[in-house]
C-alpha positions as CSV (number, residue, x, y, z in Angstrom):
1,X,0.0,0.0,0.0
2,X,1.7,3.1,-0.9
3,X,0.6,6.4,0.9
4,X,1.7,10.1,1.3
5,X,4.5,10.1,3.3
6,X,5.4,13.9,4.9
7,X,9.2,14.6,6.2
8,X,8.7,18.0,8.4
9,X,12.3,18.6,9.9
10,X,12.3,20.2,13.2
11,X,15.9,20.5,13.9
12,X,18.3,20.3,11.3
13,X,21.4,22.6,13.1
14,X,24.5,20.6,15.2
15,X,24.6,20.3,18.6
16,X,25.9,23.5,19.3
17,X,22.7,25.6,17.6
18,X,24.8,27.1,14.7
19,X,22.8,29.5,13.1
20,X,20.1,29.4,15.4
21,X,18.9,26.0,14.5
22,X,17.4,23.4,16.5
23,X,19.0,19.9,17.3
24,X,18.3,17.0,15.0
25,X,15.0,16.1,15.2
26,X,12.5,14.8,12.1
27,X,8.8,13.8,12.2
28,X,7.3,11.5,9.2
29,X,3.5,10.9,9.2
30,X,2.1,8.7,6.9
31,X,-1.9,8.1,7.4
32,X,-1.9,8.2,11.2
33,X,1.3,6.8,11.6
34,X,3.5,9.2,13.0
35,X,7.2,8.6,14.3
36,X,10.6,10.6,14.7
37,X,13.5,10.3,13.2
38,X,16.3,11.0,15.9
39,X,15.1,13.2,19.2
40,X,17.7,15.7,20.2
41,X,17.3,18.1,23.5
42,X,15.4,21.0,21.7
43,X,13.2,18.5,20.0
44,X,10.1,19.4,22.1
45,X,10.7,22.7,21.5
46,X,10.5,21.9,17.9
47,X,7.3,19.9,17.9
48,X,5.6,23.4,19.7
49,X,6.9,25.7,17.4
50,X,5.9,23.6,14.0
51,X,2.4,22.3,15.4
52,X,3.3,18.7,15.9
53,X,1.2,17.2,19.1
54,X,3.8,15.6,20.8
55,X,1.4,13.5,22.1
56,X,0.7,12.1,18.5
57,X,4.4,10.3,18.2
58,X,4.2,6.8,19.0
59,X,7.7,5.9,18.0
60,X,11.1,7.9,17.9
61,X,14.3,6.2,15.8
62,X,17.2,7.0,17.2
63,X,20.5,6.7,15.1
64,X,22.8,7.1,18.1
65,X,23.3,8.0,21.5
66,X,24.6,11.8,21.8
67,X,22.7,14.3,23.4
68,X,21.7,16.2,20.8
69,X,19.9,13.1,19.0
70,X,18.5,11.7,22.1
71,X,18.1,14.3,25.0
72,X,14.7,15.0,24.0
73,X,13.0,12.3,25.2
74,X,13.3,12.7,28.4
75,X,11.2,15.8,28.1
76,X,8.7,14.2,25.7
77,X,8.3,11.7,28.5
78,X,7.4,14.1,30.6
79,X,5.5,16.3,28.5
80,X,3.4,13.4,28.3
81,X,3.0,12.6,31.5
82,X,1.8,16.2,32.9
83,X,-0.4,16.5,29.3
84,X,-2.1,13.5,30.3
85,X,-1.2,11.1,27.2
86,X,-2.7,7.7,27.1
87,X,-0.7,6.9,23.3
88,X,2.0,4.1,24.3
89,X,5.6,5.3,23.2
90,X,8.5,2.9,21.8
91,X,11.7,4.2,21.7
92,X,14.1,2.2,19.6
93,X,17.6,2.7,19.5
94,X,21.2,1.0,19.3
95,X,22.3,-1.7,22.4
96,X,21.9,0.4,25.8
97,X,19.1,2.7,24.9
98,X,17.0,2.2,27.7
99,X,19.6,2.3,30.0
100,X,20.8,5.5,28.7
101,X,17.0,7.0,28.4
102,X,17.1,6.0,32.1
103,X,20.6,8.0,33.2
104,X,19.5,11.2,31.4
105,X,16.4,10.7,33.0
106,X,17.6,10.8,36.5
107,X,20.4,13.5,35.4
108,X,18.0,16.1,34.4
109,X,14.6,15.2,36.6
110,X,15.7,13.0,39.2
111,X,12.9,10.5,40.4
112,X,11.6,10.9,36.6
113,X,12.6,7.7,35.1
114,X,10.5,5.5,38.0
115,X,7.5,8.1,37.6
116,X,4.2,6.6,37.4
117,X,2.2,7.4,33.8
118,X,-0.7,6.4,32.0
119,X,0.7,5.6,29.1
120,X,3.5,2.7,28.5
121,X,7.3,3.7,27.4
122,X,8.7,0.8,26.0
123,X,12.2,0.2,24.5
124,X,13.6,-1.8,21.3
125,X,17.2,-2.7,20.9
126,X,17.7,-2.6,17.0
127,X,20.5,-5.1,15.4
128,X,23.1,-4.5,12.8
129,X,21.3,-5.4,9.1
130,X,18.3,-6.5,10.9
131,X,15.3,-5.2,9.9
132,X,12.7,-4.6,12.7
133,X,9.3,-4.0,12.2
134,X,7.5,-1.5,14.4
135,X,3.5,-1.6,13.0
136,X,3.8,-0.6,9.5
137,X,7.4,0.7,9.9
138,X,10.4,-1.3,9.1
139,X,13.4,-0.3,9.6
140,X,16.9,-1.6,9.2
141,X,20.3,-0.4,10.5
142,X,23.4,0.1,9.5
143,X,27.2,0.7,11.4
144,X,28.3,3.8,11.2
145,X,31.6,5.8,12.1
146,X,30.5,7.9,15.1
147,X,31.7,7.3,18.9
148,X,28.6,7.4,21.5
149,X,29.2,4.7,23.9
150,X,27.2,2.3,21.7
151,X,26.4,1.7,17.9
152,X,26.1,4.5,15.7
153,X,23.4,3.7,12.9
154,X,22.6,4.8,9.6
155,X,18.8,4.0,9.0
156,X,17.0,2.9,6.3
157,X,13.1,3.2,6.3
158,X,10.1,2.0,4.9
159,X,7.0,3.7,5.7
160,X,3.5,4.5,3.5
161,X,5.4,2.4,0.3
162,X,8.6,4.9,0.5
163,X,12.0,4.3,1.2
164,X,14.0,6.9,3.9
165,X,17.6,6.5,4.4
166,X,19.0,8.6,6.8
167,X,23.0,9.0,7.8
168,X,22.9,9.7,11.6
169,X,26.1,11.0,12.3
170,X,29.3,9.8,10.9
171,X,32.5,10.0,8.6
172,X,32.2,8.3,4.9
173,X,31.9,5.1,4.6
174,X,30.6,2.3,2.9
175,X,27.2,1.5,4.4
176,X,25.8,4.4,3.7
177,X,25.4,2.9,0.2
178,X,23.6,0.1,1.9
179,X,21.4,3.1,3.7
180,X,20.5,5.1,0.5
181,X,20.8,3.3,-2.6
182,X,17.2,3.0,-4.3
183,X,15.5,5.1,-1.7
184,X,12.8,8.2,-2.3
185,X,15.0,10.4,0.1
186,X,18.3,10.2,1.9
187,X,18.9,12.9,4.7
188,X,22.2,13.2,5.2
189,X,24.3,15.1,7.9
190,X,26.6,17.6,6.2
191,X,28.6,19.4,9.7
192,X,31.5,21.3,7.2
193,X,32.1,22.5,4.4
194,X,35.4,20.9,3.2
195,X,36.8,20.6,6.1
196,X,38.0,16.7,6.7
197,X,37.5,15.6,10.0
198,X,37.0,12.2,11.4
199,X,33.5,11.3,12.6
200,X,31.5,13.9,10.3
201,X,30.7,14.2,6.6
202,X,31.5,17.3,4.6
203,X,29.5,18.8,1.6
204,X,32.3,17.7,-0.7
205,X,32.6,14.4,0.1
206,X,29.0,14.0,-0.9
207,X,29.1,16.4,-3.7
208,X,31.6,13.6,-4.8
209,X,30.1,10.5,-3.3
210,X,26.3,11.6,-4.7
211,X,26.1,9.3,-7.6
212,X,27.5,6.7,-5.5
213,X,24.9,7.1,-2.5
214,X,22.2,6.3,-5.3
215,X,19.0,7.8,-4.1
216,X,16.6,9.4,-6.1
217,X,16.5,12.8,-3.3
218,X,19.4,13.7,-1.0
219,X,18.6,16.2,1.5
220,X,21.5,17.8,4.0
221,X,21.0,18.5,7.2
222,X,22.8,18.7,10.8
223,X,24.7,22.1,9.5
224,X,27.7,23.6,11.2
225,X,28.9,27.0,10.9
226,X,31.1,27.0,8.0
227,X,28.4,24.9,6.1
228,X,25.7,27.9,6.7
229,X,28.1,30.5,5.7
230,X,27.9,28.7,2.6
231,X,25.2,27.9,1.6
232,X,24.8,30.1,-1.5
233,X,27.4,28.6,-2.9
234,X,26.0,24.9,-2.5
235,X,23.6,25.1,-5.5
236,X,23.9,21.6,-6.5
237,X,22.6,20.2,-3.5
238,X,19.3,20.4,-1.6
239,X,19.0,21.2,2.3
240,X,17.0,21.4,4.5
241,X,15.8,24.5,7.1
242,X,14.6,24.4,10.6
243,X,10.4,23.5,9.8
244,X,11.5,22.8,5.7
245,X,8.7,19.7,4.6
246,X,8.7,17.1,2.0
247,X,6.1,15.0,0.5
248,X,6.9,11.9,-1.1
């Protein structure tokens, strides 16, 4: 069955809010199946600013374990339990999610993480090349170049009959082919310019590595400084802004 499938990015700056922008964060609805791609710490503030009901998201992806791809869950937690949400939330993630869910929990609010809700949080430990299948989304993920105390993950996607690959964070390398080739859309982090530095992608190495990545739509986001400055000059790619959308 092959639906609309809407990407709404509501954080697409580094973790330091270069240029103003919000920490990675990306919503995808399809019918009335709405998930998030990655969860950084501003990610609520995201969801209010854009007009996305936190208490809609049954299901946040998370491509590694840094704070500003998962720090936002602790607040959407909460946010739901003081909203009153009845919507069970699965959080799936590389090996050690939960337990790291539970430490930033208890960093930030502590007593939070053994709070009593009415709605279930439930956590999923996603394999290497394994695809899980959460409802109608399946997702597979890939290794990735990226130090976080656990896996780092490229993911690929399916959702609504479309194909999303998405990069995480991470330096170049091989199974990000495995992530993007064939899909409707690869999001890819893009922290410099040219700059080569180990852990990170730059907009020249995927200038080059385009053709390569084989998807029919690649989308940067995850800017740093000397990638905003520019920007103007980057008119053979796409990117994305803080609330940019795509329909696929």
């Amino acid at each position: 069955m092959t639906d609309k499938v809407e990407i709404h990015f509501l954080g697409t700056g580094d973790a330091f809010g270069s240029g103003g922008r919000l920490q990675s964060c990306i919503h995808v609805q399809t019918g009335d199946v709405r998930f998030l791609l990655d969860c950084g710490a501003s990610a609520l503030v995201g969801m209010k600013r854009y007009g996305v009901n936190p208490a809609g998201i049954g299901l946040v992806l998370l491509s590694h374990l840094h704070g500003d791809h998962f720090a936002g869950i602790p607040f959407l937690i909460l946010d739901g339990q003081f909203s009153r949400r009845t919507r069970p939330l699965l959080i799936a993630g590389p090996p050690g999610v939960e337990g790291r869910v539970r430490e930033a929990m208890e960093v930030f609010f502590p007593g939070s993480s053994r709070g009593q809700r009415k709605f279930p949080v439930e956590f999923s430990e996603m394999k290497e090349k394994e695809e899980s299948a959460f409802g109608g989304i399946r997702v597979t993920p890939f290794s990735v170049i990226h130090p976080s105390g656990s896996l780092s993950y490229a993911l690929r996607v399916r959702c609504g009959g479309k194909e999303i690959g998405y990069s995480g964070d991470t330096e170049w390398n091989e199974n990000l082919i495995e992530a993007a080739r064939g899909t409707d859309l690869f999001i890819s982090e893009c922290y410099f310019y040219d700059k080569k530095i180990h852990y990170h992608l730059n907009y020249q190495i995927l200038k080059d590595k385009k053709e390569s990545l084989g998807s029919r739509r690649l989308v940067l986001t995850h800017m740093g400084e000397e990638v905003l400055n520019r920007l103007q000059s980057m008119v053979d790619m796409e990117w994305a802004e803080d609330g940019t959308k795509i329909l696929l």
